[in-house]
Every structure is written in structure tokens, then in C-alpha cells.
C-alpha positions in Angstrom: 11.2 -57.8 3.5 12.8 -60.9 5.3 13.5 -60.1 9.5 16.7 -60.9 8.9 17.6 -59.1 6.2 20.5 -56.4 6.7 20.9 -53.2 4.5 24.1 -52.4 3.7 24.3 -49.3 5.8 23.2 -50.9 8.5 25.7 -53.3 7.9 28.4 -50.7 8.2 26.9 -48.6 10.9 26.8 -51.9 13.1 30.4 -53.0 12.5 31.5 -49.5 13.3 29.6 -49.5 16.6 32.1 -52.6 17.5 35.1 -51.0 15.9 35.4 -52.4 12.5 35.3 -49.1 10.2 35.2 -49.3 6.9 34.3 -46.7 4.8 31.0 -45.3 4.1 31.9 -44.9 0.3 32.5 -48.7 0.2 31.5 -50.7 -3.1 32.2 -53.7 -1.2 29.7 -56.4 -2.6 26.8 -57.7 -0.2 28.0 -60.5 0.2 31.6 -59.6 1.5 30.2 -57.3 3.5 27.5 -60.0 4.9 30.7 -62.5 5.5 32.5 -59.5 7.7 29.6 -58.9 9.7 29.6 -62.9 10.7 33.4 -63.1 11.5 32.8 -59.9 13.3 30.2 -61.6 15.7 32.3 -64.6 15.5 35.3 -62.1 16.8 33.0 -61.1 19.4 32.1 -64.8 20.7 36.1 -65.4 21.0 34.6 -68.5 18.3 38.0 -69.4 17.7 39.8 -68.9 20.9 36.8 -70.9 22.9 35.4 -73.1 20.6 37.1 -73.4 17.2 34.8 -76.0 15.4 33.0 -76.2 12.7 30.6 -78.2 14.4 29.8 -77.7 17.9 27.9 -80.6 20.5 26.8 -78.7 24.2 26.9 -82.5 25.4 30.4 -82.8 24.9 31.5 -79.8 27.6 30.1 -80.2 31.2 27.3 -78.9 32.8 27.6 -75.4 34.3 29.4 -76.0 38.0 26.8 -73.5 39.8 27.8 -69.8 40.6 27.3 -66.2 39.6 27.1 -66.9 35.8 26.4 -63.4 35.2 30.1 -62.6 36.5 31.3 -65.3 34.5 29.7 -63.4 31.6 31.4 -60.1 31.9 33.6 -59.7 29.6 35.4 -56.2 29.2 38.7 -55.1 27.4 41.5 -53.3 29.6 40.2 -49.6 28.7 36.5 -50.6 30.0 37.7 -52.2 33.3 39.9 -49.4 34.0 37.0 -46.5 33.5 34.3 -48.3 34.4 32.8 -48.3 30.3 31.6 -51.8 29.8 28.2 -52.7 28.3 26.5 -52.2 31.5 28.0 -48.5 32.3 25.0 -47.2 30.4 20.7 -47.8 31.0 19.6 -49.9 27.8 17.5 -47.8 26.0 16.1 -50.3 23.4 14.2 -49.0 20.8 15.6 -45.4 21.5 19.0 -46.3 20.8 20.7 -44.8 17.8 21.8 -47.4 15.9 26.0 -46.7 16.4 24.9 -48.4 20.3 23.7 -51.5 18.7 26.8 -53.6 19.3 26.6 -52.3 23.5 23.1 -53.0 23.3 23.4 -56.5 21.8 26.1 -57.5 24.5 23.6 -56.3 27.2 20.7 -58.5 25.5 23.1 -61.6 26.0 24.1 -60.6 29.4 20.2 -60.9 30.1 20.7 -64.3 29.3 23.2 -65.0 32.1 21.1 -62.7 34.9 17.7 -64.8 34.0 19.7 -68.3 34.5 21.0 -67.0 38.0 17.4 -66.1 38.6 15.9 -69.2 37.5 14.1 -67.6 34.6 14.0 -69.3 31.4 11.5 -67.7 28.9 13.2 -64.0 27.2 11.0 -62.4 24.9 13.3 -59.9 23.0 10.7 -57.0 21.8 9.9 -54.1 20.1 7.9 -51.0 22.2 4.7 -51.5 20.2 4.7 -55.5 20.6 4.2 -55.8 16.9 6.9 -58.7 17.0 9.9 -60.6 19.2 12.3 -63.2 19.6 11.0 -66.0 22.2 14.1 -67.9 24.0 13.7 -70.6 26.2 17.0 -71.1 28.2 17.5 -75.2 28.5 21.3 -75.9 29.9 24.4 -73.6 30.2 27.4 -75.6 29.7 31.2 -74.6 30.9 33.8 -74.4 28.5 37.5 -73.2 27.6 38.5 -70.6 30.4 35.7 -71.2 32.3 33.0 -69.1 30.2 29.4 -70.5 29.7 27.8 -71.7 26.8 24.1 -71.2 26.2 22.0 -73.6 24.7 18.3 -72.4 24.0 15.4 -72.4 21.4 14.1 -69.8 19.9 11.2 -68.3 16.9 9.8 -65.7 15.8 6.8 -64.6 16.7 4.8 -61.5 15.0 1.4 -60.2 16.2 -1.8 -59.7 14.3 -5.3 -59.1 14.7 -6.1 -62.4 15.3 -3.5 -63.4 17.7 -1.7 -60.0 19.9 1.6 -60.6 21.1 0.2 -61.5 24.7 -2.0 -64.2 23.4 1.0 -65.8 21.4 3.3 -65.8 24.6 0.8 -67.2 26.7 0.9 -70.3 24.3 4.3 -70.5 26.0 3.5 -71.1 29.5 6.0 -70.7 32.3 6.7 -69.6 36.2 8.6 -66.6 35.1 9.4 -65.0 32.4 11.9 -61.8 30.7 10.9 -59.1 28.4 14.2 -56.9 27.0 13.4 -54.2 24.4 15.7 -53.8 21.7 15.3 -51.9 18.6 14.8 -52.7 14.8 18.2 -53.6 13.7 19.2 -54.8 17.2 16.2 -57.8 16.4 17.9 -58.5 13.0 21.7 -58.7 14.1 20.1 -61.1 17.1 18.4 -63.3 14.3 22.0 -63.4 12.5 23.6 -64.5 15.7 21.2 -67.3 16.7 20.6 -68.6 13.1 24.3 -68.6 12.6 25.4 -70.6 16.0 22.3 -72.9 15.0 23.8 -74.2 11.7 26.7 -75.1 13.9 25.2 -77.7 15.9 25.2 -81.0 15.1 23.2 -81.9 12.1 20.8 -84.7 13.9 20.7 -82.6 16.7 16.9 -82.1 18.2 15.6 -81.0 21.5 12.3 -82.2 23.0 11.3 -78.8 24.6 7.8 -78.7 23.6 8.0 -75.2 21.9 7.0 -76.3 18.2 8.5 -74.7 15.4 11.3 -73.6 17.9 15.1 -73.6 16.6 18.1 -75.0 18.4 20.9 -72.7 19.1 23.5 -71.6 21.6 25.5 -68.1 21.7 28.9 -67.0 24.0 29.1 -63.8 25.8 30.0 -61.0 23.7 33.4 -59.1 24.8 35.0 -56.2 22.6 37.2 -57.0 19.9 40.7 -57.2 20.5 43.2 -55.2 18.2 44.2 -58.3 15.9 40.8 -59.4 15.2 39.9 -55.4 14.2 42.9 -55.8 12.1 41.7 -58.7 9.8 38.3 -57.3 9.7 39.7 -54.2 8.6 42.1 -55.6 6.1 40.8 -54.6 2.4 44.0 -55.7 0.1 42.5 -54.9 -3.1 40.9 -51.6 -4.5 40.3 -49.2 -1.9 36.7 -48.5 -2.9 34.9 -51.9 -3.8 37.9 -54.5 -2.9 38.6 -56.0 -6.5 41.8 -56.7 -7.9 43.5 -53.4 -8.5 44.9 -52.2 -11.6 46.2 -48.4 -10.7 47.8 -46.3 -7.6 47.1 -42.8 -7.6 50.0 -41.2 -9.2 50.5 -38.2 -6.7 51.8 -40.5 -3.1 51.6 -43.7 -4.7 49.6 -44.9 -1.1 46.3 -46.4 -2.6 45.7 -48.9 -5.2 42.0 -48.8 -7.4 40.2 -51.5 -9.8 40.2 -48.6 -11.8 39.2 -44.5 -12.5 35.8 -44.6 -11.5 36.9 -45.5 -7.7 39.8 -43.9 -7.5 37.4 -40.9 -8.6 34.8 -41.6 -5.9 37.4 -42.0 -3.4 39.4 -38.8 -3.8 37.4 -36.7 -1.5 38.4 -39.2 1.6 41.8 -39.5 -0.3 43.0 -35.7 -0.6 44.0 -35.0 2.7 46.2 -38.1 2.9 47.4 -37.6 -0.7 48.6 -33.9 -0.1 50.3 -34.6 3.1 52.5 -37.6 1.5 53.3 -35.5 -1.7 57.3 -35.3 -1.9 58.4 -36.8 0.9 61.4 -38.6 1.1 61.6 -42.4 1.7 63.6 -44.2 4.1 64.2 -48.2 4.9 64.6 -49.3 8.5 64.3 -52.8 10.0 62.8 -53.7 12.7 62.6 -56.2 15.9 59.9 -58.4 17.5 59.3 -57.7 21.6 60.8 -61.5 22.0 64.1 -61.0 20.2 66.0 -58.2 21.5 63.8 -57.4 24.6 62.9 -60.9 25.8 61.3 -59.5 29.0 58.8 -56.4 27.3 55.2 -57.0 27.6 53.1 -55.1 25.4 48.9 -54.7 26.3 46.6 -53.3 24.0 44.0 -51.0 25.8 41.3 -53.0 23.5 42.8 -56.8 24.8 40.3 -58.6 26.3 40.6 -59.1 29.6 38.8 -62.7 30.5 37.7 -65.5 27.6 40.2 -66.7 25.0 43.3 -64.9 26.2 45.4 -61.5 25.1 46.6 -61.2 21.3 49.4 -63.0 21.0 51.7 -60.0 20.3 55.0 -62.3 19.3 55.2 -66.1 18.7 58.4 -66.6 16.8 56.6 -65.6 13.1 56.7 -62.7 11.5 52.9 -60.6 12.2 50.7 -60.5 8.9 50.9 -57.9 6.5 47.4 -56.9 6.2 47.6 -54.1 4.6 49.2 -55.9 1.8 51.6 -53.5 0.0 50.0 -50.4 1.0 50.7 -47.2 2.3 49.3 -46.7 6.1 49.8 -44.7 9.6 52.2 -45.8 12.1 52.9 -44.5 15.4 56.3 -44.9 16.7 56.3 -44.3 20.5 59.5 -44.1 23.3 59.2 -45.6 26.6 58.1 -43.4 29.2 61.1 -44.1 31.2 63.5 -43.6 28.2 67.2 -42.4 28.9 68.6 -38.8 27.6 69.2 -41.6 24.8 66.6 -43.5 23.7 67.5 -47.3 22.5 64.4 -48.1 21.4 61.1 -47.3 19.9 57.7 -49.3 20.0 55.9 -49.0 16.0 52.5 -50.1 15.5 49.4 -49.7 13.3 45.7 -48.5 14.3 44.8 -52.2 15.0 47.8 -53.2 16.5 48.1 -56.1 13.8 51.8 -55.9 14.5 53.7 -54.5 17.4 57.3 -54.0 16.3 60.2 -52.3 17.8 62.5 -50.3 15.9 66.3 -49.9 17.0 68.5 -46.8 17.3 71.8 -49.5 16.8 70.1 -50.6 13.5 70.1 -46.9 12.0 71.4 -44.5 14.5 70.9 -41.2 12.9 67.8 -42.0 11.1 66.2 -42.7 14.5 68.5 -39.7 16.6 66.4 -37.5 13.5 63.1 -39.6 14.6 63.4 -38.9 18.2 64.3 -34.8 17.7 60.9 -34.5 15.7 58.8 -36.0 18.1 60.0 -33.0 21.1 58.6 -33.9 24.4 56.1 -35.8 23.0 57.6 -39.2 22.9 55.7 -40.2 19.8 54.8 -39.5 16.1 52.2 -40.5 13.4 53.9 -41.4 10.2 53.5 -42.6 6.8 54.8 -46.5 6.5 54.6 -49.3 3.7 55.7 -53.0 4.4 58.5 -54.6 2.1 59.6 -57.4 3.9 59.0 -59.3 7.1 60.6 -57.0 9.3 61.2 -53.9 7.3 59.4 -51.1 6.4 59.5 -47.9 4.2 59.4 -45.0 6.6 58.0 -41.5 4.9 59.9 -39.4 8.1 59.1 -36.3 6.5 55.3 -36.3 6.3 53.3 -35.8 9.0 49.3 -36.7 8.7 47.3 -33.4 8.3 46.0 -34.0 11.9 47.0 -36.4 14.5 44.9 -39.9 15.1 43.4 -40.5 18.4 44.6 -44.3 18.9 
């Protein structure tokens, strides 16, 4: 079996451990899951924000200034920095690590990066416990780019011990003043090979590197932060059927909330489905339209405990367009939340979805006494968990009715 080969599971077990859940019962083909799981480390480099390119050249950003680039590396949404949960709150534990801490572990494997350069180390060997195999880096320039965050360009290969030729021989065939060994586990050294192999393919085609480390690749890799709410939203986003993602052909006829390619799904999928299904049964529909944060409260700020904090920038929460509708037509949990510092009468009520693809506000002057009825239901709570569908760019079908069979921790 190829060291860079993925098995589904692990696939799914690995996006999970950075927040992209999607269901275990998935049908999803290989290879759409194999696409996520690149956009997902994509998501995690900021790619986009930072870089953006199909092609990337090192040359063309300048050298690395000097300073603490392992501070420069950090990189932490607003719910780590306030208690203190980053990628470094915990020991790595390597090869001990269940696999749902790969995606912490993998952040604190690049952060090594960062501490060798400050401490003039160039050779990382990324390895198992037993030394059967690694990952040799050799650290060449770090290069500053958008927002001040470093790029780092390196080599790397494979390198597998046998009989003939142990692990310690091999590495001493790489001969250096210093040198890092970081542990990591199984699929840890596969999702590592995904990330350097993938960055490598973006580099120039013609580009080479005189390192003299044969049969070494060229690549480069980001820091890794969290990913923010929008980015958990688009890798979440399944608009087809609910089990496998083809085109759909049914709904289930009891809540009309999920669409399926066909019986044999919607069968598979009715264990997860139930709950959802009984507690929509019946309940009685209502349209009410809704308001970005720019254009009837110009001065609300919105932050997503899951923004990232340093990199490419916050979400952009409201540019003028309407957000995306990436749940496409189907049924899904909102939660509708008053201000803290509401009046006796609330004007106002912020609506969003788990991955905060949209941040909305509904109005109590658009519909007074639907939303007098919304605010009486939630009590002292100042928010609720309810059933939604999108039918237009600022509207929404609101099930009031219907609570969820247990309240969502988000």
C-alpha cells in the first residue's frame, strides 16, 4: 500500500479532528472526499487569503526580515487565545495520539518547522517510534509574505529502513551540525506527505534546487491556523443526496428536510434522520425576511469564536452581496439570538447557521408579532434552535414551532 494513501475513514476521522464533519454513513466517492481533504488543508494554510495562485515562486516574496518566526507562526482562532487551547496547550504525543488529534498534532509538526529555523536547525526527520520509516526536511529559506506570515521552502523524501540500511545509517548520509527528530503517528506521516506533495506541484514547473539531497522534492508549506466558520461552511456543504452527494431525485415525505438519489440512501440514512424527522413533523411554516449587519445596523460587528485571529484576516461577515446558500434548498438549524443588552423590547435578533456561512439579522419592524411570539419562546434565554429553509436571498422559511429533540452546542 502506497504511504500516501488515505482510507476513507481516515479521511473522515481527520477532517473531523479540524472541524469538517461529515457523516460517517457517507457514500461520498473517494475522490470527492480526497478533493475535501485538500481544500481542507488548503483552508488551513489561509491558501487563498495569503497566496491565492495557482503557481507559486518563493523568489518573488522577500527574504524573512529576522525575528521570532516561531511567534510569527502562531496562529490561533479567538476561542484558543482566550482559554489558552491552541496547538501547543497540549504535550505531542506522536505515535500515541488517537487519531481525532491528528489535525493538533499536524499544526504542531509545522510549528517545529518555525522553532528549528530560530534555532538554526535545518534537518527534521518526521518519524515513527520504531524508526521503520520518516520524512527528511531540509529547511533552505523562509520567505515573508501577505500579513507578515512565513513561507517555508524545503526538500524533502522518504526514507524507509531495512536490514541493509537502519534508519540511523540512511540519516547519516544526510550530514549536518544539527539536526530535529518529531514523532508522529501513522496517519499523521500520510496527511504530511499530502501536504508537501500537494504545495510541491505548485511551484514553478522548471523550478530545481541545488541542495545536494538526491532524489529530494521541492516544496514549501504555511502555518496551519483553525478553520474559520465560512471555510467549515463550504467544506461542509453537500447540495445533493444526503448520503452519497448525487443528484437527488426524492425528499422524505414526513418533514420534507432531506433530499436522496434515491430509496436505498434515504434507507441507510434514516437512523441519523429520525430524530430530526420526528421533531419537524407538523409544524407550521412561517416566511420572514431578513437584514445584513451593514444595512440596518451599519456599526454591529459580529466575531466568530472560530475567526482566525492573525494570517489572511476575519470572514468577511457582509460585503454588499447576499451570503451563499450552501445548504442549497434544504432544511437546516438556525439559532436566532438577542443582544445581551436588549431592551424590555427587543428590535432585533442575530440568525445564523452552525458554520456561520451567513450572519443575518432578523427585524421585529419586518414582522412584529411573529418575532414578539419568537422572543416569548425563547424565556430568559435569549436564544433558540430552529428549523429554517432558504427561499430567497434574504428570506427564509422559519418552522417556529419545532424545536430540535436536543439543543446544539455551537
Amino acid at each position: 500500500m502506497s504511504s500516501k494513501y488515505i482510507s476513507k475513514e481516515d479521511i473522515l476521522i481527520f477532517l473531523a479532528s479540524m472541524g469538517v464533519e461529515l457523516s460517517k454513513n457517507t457514500k461520498m466517492p473517494m475522490e470527492d472526499l480526497t478533493k475535501r481533504l485538500g481544500n481542507a488543508l488548503d483552508a488551513s494554510q489561509q491558501f487563498d487569503q495569503l497566496l491565492g495562485t495557482k503557481t507559486v515562486d518563493p523568489a518573488e516574496f522577500p527574504k524573512w526580515p529576522g525575528g521570532d518566526i516561531l511567534k510569527a507562526s502562531h496562529r490561533n482562532n479567538i476561542q484558543e487565545s482566550f482559554t489558552g487551547t491552541g496547538a501547543t496547550s497540549q504535550r505531542k504525543k506522536g505515535p500515541l495520539s488517537a487519531k481525532e488529534d491528528t489535525f493538533r498534532e499536524l499544526r504542531q509538526s509545522i510549528l517545529a518547522i518555525s522553532h528549528c529555523c530560530d534555532e538554526g536547525t535545518k534537518d527534521i526527520y518526521y518519524m515513527d517510534g520504531d524508526e521503520k520509516w520518516a520524512i527528511f526536511v531540509r529547511i533552505l529559506r523562509v520567505y515573508k509574505i501577505k500579513n507578515d506570515v512565513p513561507l517555508f521552502l524545503f526538500v524533502y523524501r522518504q526514507l524507509v529502513a531495512n536490514p541493509s540500511s537502519p534508519m540511523e545509517t540512511q540519516m547519516q548520509s544526510f550530514p549536518a551540525e544539527s539536526r530535529a527528530t518529531i514523532k508522529v503517528s501513522e496517519l499523521e506521516r500520510r496527511i504530511l506527505l499530502r501536504l508537501f506533495e500537494k504545495n510541491a506541484k505548485r511551484l514553478p514547473p522548471t523550478y530545481s534546487i541545488a541542495d545536494g539531497t538526491d532524489g529530494a522534492i521541492a516544496s514549501f508549506v504555511l502555518p496551519l491556523c483553525p478553520i474559520g466558520m465560512l471555510g467549515l461552511g463550504k467544506l461542509t456543504a453537500n447540495p445533493g443526496c444526503e448520503v452519497c452527494g448525487k443528484k437527488t431525485t426524492s425528499r422524505c415525505m414526513q418533514c420534507l428536510s432531506v433530499v436522496y438519489c434515491g430509496k436505498e440512501c434515504q434507507t441507510a440514512d434514516w437512523k441519523t434522520h429520525k430524530s430530526t424527522c420526528r421533531s419537524l413533523k407538523g409544524g407550521s411554516w412561517h416566511k420572514i425576511k431578513v437584514n445584513s449587519p451593514g444595512a440596518q445596523l451599519p456599526y454591529s460587528f459580529i466575531l466568530s469564536r472560530l475567526d482566525p485571529t492573525q494570517g489572511g484576516g476575519k470572514d468577511t461577515v457582509s460585503d454588499g452581496t447576499p451570503p451563499p446558500d450552501i445548504h442549497e434548498g434544504k432544511v437546516f438549524l438556525a439559532k436566532f439570538q438577542l443582544s445581551l443588552s436588549s431592551n424590555a423590547i427587543p428590535g432585533h435578533m442575530l440568525i445564523y447557521d452552525r458554520t456561520r456561512s451567513f450572519q443575518l439579522f432578523w427585524l421585529r419592524k419586518s414582522d412584529p408579532d411573529l418575532f414578539d411570539e419568537g422572543v416569548y419562546m425563547m424565556r430568559d434565554k435569549l436564544k433558540f434552535y430552529r428549523w429554517v429553509r432558504r427561499t430567497g436571498d434574504y428570506e427564509f422559511d422559519l418552522c417556529l414551532d419545532r424545536a430540535p429533540a436536543a439543543d446544539p452546542v455551537w
